[in-house]
C-alpha positions in Angstrom: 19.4 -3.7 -21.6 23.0 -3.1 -20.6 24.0 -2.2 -17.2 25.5 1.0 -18.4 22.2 2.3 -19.6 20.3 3.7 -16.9 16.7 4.2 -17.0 16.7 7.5 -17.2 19.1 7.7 -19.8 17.2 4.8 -22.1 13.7 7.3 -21.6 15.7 9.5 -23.3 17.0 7.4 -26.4 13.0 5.9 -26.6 11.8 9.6 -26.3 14.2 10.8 -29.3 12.8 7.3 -31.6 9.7 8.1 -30.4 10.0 11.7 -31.6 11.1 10.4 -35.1 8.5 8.0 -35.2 5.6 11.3 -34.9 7.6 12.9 -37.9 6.8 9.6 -39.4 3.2 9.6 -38.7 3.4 7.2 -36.0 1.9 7.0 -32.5 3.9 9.1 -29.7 4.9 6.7 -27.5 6.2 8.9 -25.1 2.5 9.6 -24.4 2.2 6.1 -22.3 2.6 5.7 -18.6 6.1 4.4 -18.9 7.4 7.9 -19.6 5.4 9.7 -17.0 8.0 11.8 -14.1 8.7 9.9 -10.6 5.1 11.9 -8.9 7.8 13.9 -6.7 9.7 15.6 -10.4 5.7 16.7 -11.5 4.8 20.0 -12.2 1.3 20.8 -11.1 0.2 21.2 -14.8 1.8 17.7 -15.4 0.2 16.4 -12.3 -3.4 17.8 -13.5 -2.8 16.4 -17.0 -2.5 13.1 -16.0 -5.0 12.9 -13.4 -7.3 14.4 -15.5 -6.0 11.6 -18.2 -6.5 9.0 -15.2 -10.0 9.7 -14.7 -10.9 10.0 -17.8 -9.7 6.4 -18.4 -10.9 5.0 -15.4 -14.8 6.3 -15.8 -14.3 5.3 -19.6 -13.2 1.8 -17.9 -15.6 1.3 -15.1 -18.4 3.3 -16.3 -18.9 5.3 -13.3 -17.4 9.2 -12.0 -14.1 7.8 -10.8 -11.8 10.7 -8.9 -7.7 10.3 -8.6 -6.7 12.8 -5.5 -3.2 13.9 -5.1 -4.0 14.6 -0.9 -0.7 16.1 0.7 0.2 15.1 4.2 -1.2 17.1 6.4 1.0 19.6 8.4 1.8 18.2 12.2 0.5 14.6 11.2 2.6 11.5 11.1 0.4 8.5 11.7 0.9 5.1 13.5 -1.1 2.0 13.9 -1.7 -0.4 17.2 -3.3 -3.5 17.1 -4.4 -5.2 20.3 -3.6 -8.9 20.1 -5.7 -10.4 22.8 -9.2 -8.5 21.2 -8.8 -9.6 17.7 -11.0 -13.0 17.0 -9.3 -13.6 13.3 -12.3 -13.2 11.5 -10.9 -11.4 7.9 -13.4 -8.4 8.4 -10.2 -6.4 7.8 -8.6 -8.0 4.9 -12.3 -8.0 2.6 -12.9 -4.1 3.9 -9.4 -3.6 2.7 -9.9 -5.5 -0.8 -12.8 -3.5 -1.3 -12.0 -0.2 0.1 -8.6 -0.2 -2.1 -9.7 -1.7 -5.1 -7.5 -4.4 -5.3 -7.6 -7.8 -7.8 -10.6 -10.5 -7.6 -8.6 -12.7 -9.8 -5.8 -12.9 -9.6 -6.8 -12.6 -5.9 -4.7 -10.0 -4.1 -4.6 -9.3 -0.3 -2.7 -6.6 1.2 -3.6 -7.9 5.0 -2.6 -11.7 6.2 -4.0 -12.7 9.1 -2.0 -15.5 10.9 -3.5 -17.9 13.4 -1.3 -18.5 16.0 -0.4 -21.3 18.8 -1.2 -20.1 22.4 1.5 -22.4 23.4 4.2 -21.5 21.3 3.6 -17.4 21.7 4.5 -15.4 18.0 6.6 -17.9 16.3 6.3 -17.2 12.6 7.2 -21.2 12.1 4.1 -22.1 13.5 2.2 -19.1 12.0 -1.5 -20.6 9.7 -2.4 -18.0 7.5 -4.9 -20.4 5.7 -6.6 -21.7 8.3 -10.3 -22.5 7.8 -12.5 -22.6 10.6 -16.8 -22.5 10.9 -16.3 -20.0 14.1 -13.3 -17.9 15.1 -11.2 -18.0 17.8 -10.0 -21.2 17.7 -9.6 -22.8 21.3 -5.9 -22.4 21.8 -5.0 -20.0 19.3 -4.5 -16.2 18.9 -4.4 -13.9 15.7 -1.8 -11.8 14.7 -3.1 -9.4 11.3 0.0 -8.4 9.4 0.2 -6.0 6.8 2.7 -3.3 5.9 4.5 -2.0 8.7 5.4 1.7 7.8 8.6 1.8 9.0 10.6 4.8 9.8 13.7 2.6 8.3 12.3 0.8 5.2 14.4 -1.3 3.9 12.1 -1.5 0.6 13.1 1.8 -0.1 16.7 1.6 0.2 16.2 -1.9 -2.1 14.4 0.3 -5.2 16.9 0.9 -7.6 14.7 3.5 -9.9 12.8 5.6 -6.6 9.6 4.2 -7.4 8.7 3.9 -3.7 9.0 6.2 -0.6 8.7 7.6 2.7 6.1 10.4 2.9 5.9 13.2 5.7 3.0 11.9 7.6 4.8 8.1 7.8 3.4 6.5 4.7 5.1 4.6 3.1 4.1 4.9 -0.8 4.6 3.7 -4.4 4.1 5.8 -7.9 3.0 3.1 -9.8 4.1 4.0 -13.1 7.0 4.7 -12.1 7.9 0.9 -10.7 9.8 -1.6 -12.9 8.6 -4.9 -11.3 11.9 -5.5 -10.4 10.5 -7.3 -7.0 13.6 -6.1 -5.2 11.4 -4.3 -2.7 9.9 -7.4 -2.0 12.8 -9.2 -1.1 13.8 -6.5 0.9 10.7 -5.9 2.9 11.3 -8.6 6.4 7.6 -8.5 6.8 6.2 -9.9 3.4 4.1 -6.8 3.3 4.2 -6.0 -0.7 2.2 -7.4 -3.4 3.1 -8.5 -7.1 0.7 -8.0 -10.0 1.7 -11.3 -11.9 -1.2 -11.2 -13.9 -3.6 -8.1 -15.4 -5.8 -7.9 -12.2 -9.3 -8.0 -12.5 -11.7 -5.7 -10.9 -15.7 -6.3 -11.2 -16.9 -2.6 -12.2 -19.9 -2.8 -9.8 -17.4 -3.5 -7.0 -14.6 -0.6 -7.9 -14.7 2.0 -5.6 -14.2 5.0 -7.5 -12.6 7.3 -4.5 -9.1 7.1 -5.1 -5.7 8.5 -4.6 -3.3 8.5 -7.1 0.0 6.7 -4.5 -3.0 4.5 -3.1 -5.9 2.8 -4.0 -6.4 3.9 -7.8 -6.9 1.0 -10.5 -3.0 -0.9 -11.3 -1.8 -2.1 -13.8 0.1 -5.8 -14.0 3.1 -6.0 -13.0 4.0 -3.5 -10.4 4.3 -3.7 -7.0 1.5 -2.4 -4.8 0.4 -2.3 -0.7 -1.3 -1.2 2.6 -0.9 2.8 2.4 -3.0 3.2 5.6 -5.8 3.7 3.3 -4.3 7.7 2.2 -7.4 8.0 0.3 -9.3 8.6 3.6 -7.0 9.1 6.7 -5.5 12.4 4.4 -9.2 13.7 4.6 -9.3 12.9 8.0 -11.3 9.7 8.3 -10.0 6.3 10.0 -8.5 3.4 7.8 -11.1 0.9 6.1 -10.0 -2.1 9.0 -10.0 0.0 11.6 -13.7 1.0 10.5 -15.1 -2.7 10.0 -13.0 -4.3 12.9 -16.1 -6.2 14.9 -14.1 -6.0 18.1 -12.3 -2.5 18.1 -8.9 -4.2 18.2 -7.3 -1.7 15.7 -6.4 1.9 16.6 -4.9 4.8 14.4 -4.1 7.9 15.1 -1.4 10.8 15.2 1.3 10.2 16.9 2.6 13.9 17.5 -0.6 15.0 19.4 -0.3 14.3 22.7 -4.0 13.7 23.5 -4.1 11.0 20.9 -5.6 7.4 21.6 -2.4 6.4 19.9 0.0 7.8 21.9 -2.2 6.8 25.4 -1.5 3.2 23.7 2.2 3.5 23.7 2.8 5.3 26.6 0.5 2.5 29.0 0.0 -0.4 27.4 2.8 -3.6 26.6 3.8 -3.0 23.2 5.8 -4.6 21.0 7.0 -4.4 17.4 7.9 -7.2 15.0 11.3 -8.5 14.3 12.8 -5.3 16.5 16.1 -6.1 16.0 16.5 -5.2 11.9 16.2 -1.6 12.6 13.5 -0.8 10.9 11.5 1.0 13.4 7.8 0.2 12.2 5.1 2.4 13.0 3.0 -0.4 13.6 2.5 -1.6 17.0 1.0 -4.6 18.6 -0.2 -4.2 21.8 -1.8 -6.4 24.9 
């Protein structure tokens, strides 16, 4: 496609040979998700179109009552994260809640939290960092764990790195992605300094007796291949008021999640009295995930 095209303006040209193609008898391909709005341009009777479109599809695929949401943020809500550092044991609870809380791939397998294994010794040093260590009982003598996962940064630089506006900032902190919308351009994912994002290379595969059929439509709703996808602080439930999946299966209570504009909030007693730190500080970013001792 040439440069001087842009996407918007090739929609169009497809939309008018579409158009001829109907008068031809010919499928309207302007029906497909490709043409769908960016989720933010929707009218609400698009919006309840296509989720109603969604979950018919989805229940047709799955053969169960699956539900798309469109929850807002919440008014006087922006959320944060804190991990404490010296309670987690490294033992993936987190990362298999998440898988099966957010319906993502069996095969190809896709994660949205890594867990690194980390050197006593050596402190947080990324070099040293084992994400694929295997070991019969967890925590290793001389290591600690550091779970990473998309940092929700005030300052994301995967945003600013999406040429079509596929991904965003939302009012309560989370960062999002409209996945019809996305290209697969990856540049979000070279942007991101935290190797949060994931890439559908293949046409994932979810076992229907394992789908959960809660979804939201910017979270944890059935993708398609290749798009980009990740951790949105689980919006399906913390929108409806309900913790994160990791934060619910964490065996040791290392994870915490709240509001960070109410005062009263375990969150904000974390930031306010505890050593916290935030990963690679010095791009900017401003994550709203915090590690904590």
């Amino acid at each position: 496609m040439s440069e001087s095209i842009s996407r918007r303006k090739f929609l169009c040209i497809a939309a008018g040979c579409a158009a001829a193609a109907s008068v031809a008898g010919c499928s309207d391909i302007t029906h497909t998700s490709f043409f769908r709005h960016n989720f933010r341009d929707m009218t609400p009777d698009e919006l309840k179109k296509i989720i109603a479109d969604l979950e018919r599809e989805h229940s047709a695929t799955f053969g169960k009552q699956v539900l798309v949401g469109v929850d807002p943020p919440m008014d006087g809500v922006s959320f944060a994260y804190a991990l404490d550092i010296s309670r987690c044991i490294g033992c993936r609870r987190c990362v298999y809640g998440c898988v099966g809380e957010n319906n993502q791939s069996r095969d190809p397998q896709i994660q949205w939290i890594r867990v690194l294994e980390m050197n006593k010794e050596k402190g947080i040093d990324f070099q040293e960092a084992n994400p694929y260590y295997d070991a019969e009982e967890v925590p290793r003598p001389g290591h600690f764990y550091l779970p990473m996962a998309c940092q929700q940064c005030e300052n994301p630089a995967c945003v600013k790195s999406c040429p079509v506006g596929a991904t965003w900032r939302e009012k309560d902190g989370i960062v999002v992605v409209d996945y019809d919308w996305c290209l697969g351009c990856r540049c979000c994912l070279s942007a991101c300094p935290y190797g949060a994002r994931r890439f559908n290379w293949g046409k994932p595969t979810l076992p229907a007796e394992e789908m959960n059929p809660d979804t939201h439509y910017l979270g944890n709703r059935p993708r398609p291949k290749g798009v980009v996808e990740k951790c949105t602080f689980c919006i399906q439930r913390t929108r409806r008021g309900k913790y994160p999946k990791c934060v619910e299966v964490c065996p040791t209570g290392s994870r915490k999640f709240g509001n960070i504009l109410d005062p009263e909030s375990e969150i904000r007693y974390i930031l306010e009295h505890k050593r916290v730190v935030v990963l690679k500080n010095e791009l900017n970013t401003h994550p709203r995930f915090y590690y904590f001792f």
